[in-house]
VOMARGU-214343 format. One record per residue (C-alpha): residue in three letters; z, x, y. Coordinates in Angstrom, 2 decimals. Layout:
ala,Z,X,Y;
...
This chain:
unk,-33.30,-11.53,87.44;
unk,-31.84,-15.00,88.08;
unk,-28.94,-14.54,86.42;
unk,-28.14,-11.82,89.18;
unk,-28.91,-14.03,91.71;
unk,-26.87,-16.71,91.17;
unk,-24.19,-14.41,90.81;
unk,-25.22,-12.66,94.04;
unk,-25.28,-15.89,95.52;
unk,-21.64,-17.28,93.95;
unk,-20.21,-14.00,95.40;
unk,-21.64,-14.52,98.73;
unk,-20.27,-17.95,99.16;
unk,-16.81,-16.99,97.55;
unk,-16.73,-14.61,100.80;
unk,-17.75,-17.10,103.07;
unk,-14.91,-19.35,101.94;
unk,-12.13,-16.09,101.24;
unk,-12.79,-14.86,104.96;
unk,-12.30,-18.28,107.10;
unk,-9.67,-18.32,109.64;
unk,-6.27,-19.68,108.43;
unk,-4.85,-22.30,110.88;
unk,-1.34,-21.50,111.43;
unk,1.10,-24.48,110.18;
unk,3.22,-26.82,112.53;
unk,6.81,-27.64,111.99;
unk,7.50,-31.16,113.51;
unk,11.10,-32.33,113.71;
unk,12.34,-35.66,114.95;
unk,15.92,-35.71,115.52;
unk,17.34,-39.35,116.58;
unk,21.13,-40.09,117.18;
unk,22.35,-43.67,117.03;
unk,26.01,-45.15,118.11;
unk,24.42,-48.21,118.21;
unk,24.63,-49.38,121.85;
unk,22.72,-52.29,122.91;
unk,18.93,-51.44,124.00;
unk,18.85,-48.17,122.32;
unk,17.56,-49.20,119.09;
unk,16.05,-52.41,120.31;
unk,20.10,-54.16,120.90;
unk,22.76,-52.65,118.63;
unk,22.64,-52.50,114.94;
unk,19.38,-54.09,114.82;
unk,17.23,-54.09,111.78;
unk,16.30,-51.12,109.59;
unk,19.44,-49.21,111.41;
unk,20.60,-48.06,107.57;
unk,17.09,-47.81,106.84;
unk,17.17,-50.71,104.29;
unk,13.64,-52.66,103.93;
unk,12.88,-56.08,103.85;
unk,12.48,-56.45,100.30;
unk,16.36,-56.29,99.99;
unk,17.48,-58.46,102.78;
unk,19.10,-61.61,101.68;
unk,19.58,-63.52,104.64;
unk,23.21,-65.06,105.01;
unk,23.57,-69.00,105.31;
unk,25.26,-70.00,108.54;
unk,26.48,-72.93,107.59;
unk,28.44,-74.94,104.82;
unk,26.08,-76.58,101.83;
unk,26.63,-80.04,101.38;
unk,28.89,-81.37,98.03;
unk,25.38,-82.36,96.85;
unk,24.10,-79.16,97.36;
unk,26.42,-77.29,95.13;
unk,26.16,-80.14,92.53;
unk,22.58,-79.47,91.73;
unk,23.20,-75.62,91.66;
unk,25.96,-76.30,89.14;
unk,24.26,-78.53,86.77;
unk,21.10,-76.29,86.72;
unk,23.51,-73.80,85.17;
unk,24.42,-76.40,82.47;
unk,27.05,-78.07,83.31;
unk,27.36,-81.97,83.11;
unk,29.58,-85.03,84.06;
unk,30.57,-82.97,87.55;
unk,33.25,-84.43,89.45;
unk,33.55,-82.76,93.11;
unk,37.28,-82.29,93.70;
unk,37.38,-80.40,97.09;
unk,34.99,-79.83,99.06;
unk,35.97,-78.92,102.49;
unk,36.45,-75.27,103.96;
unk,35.09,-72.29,102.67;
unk,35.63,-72.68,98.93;
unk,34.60,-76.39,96.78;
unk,36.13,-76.90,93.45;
unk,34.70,-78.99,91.50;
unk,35.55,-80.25,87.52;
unk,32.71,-79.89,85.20;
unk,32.00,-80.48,81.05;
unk,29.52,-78.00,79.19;
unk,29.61,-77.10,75.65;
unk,32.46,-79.74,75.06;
unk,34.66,-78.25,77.14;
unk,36.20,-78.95,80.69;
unk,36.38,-76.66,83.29;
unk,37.79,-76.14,86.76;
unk,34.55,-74.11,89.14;
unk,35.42,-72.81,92.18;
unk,31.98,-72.35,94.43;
unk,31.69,-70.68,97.97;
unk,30.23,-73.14,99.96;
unk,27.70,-70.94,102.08;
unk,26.38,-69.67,99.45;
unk,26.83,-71.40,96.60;
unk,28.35,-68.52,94.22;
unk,30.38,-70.02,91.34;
unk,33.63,-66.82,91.63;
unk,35.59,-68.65,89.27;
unk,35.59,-70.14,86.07;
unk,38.22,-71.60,84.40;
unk,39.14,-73.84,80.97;
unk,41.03,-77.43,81.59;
C-alpha cells in the first residue's frame, strides 16, 4: 500500500512539473558600428576599441631613458665592463664584455630593447 503511494504521488508531481507553461525564449542582438570618430566611443580609438583587456596593455614610454638607465638593464643581462658609445637619438650603442668576449649592443632608448647583438 505505500509503495503505491509514493508512486501515485511521484507521478502526480512529474505532471505538475511536465504540464507548466513554457516561457517563450528572447533573441537579443546588439549591433554597434565604429569608424572611430571622436565622442562616439568615448573620443576615437579609445580603449578596448579591438577589444584587447588590460592584462595585455604594455604602456609605451614617452620619453628617452637615460645612458644610466640602459646600463643597468644591460648588466642585469650579464654583461660587464660597459662602455656607452652613443647615446643620443632613438637608438644607444653601447660596448660590452660577457663570457670573455666583446660585443657591440645596440638598445632602443624608449624602451630599452637590446635589437642587436654583435661580436668585436
Amino acid at each position: 500500500m505505500f509503495k503505491k503511494t509514493i508512486i501515485a504521488a511521484t507521478a502526480l508531481v512529474a505532471s505538475f512539473v511536465a504540464f507548466q507553461p513554457v516561457e517563450q525564449a528572447e533573441a537579443r542582438v546588439n549591433i554597434g558600428i565604429g569608424i572611430g570618430l571622436p565622442g562616439y566611443y568615448g573620443g576615437g580609438y579609445g580603449h578596448g576599441y579591438y577589444g584587447h583587456s588590460d592584462r595585455y596593455y604594455r604602456p609605451v614610454r614617452r620619453y628617452r631613458m637615460s645612458c644610466g638607465q640602459v646600463r643597468r638593464k644591460i648588466r642585469n643581462r650579464g654583461y660587464r665592463r660597459i662602455r656607452a658609445v652613443d647615446c643620443s637619438g632613438s637608438r644607444y650603442t653601447f660596448h660590452a664584455k660577457r663570457h670573455g668576449e666583446w660585443f657591440k649592443l645596440r638598445i632602443k632608448s624608449r624602451s630599452g630593447y637590446i635589437y642587436s647583438v654583435r661580436y668585436l
